[in-house]
C-alpha positions as CSV (number, residue, x, y, z in Angstrom):
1,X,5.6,-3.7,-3.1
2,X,5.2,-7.1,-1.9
3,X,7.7,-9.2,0.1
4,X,8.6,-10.9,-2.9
5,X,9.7,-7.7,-4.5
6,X,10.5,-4.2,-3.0
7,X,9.1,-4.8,0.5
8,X,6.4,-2.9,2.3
9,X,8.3,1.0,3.5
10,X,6.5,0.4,7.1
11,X,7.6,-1.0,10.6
12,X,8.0,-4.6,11.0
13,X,4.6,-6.1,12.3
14,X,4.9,-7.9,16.2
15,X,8.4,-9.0,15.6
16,X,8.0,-10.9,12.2
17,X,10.5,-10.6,9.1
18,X,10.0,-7.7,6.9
19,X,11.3,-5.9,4.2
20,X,12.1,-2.5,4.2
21,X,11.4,-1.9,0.8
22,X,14.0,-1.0,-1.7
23,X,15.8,2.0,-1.7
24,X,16.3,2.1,-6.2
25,X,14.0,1.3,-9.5
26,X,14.4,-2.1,-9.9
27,X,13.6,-2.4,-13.6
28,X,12.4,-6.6,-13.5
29,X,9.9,-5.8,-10.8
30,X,8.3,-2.7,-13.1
31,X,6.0,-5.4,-15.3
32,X,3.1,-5.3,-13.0
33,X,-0.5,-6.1,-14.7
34,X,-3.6,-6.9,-13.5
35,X,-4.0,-10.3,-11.5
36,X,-0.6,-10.8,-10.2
37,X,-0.3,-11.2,-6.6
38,X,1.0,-9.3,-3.9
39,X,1.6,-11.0,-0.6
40,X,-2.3,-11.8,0.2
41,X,-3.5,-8.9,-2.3
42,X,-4.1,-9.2,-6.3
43,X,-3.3,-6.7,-8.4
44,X,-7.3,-5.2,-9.4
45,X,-6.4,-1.7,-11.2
46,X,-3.3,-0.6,-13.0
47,X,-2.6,3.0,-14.8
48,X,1.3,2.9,-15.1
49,X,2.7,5.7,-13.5
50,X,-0.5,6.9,-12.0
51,X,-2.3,4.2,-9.9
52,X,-2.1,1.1,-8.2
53,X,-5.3,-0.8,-6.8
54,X,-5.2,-4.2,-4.8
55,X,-7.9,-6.1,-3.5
56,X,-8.0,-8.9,-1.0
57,X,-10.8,-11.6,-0.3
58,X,-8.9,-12.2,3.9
59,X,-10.9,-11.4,6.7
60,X,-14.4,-10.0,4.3
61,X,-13.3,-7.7,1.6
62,X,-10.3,-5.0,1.0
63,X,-9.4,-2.5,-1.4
64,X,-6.2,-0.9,-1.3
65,X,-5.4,2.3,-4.0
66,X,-2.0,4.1,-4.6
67,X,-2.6,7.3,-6.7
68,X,-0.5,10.1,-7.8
69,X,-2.2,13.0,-8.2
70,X,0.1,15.9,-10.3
71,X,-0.3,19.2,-9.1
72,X,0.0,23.0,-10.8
73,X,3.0,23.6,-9.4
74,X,4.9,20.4,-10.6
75,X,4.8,18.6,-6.8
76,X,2.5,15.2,-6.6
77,X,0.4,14.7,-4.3
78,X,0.2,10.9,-3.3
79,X,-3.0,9.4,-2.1
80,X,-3.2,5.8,-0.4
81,X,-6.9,4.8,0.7
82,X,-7.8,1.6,2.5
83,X,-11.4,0.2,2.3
84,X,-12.9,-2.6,3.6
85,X,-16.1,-4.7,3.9
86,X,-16.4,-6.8,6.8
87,X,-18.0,-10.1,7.2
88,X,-18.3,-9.4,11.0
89,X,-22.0,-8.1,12.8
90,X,-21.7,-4.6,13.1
91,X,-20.8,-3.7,16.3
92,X,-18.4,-6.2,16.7
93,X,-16.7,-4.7,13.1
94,X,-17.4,-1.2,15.0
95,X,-14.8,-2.1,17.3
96,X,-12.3,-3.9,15.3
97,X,-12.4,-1.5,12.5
98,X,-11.4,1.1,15.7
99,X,-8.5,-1.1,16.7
100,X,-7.2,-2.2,13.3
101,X,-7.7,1.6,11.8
102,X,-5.5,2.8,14.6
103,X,-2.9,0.3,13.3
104,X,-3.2,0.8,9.7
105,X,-2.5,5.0,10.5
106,X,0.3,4.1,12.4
107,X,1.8,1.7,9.3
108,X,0.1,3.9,6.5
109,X,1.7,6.7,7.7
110,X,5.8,5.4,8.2
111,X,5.0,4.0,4.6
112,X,4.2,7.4,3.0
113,X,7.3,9.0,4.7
114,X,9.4,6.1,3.4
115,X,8.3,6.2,0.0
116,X,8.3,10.1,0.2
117,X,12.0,9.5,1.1
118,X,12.8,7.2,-1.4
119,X,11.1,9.0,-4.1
120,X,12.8,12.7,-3.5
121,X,16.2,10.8,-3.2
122,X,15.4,9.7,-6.8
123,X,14.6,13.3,-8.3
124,X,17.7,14.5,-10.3
C-alpha cells in the first residue's frame, strides 16, 4: 500500500492523482517492518502474512489494521478496521465522524473488492 508502492485499491479522492494499486507481488515492496511510512501513516504492527497495523498522528489519532483471518474450510476471511480518536469537542466529532465514516465505507469497501480481486486472480 502506499502511493509510493502498490497504490491504495479505492476510488480516486475529489479528482486528485491516485494509484490503483498493483495488480502482481512485487517482491522489493514485500520488506515492510515496523516504522516505515506509508503515505501519512507509519507502519505500528507487523505479523508477515497475517497483519498489518498503521497509525497516524493527522487530524487526532488513527489506527488502521489489515488482518487475515484463516478459516476451517481453507477460505480467509479479511478484516480491515479503522479507529480513531479525535482532538475535536464531541459533538462537533459526532458529526464529522458521521460524515467522514460515510466516506471511509464507501472507499473501505471498493478497497476490499479490489484486493479480493486481485488476490483470487493470484490463487493457482
Amino acid at each position: 500500500m502506499g502511493d509510493d508502492r502498490g497504490g491504495e485499491y479505492s476510488y480516486s479522492v475529489f479528482g486528485l492523482p491516485h494509484r490503483k494499486g498493483a495488480d502482481r507481488i512485487v517482491p522489493e515492496w514485500q520488506d515492510l517492518a515496523v516504522g516505515d511510512p506509508l503515505n501519512e501513516w507509519t507502519v505500528a504492527g507487523l505479523e508477515p502474512e497475517r497483519a498489518l497495523v498503521l497509525h497516524s498522528n493527522l487530524a487526532g489519532s488513527w489506527s488502521w489494521a489489515f488482518i487475515l483471518e484463516p478459516l476451517e474450510d481453507g477460505r480467509t476471511r479479511f478484516i480491515e478496521r479503522i479507529r480513531s480518536c479525535s482532538p475535536l469537542p464531541r459533538r462537533i466529532d459526532e458529526v464529522a465522524m458521521r460524515v467522514i465514516g460515510f466516506g471511509t465505507l464507501l472507499m473501505v469497501r471498493k478497497q476490499m473488492l479490489t484486493i479480493r480481486d486481485r488476490a483470487e486472480r493470484l490463487v493457482v
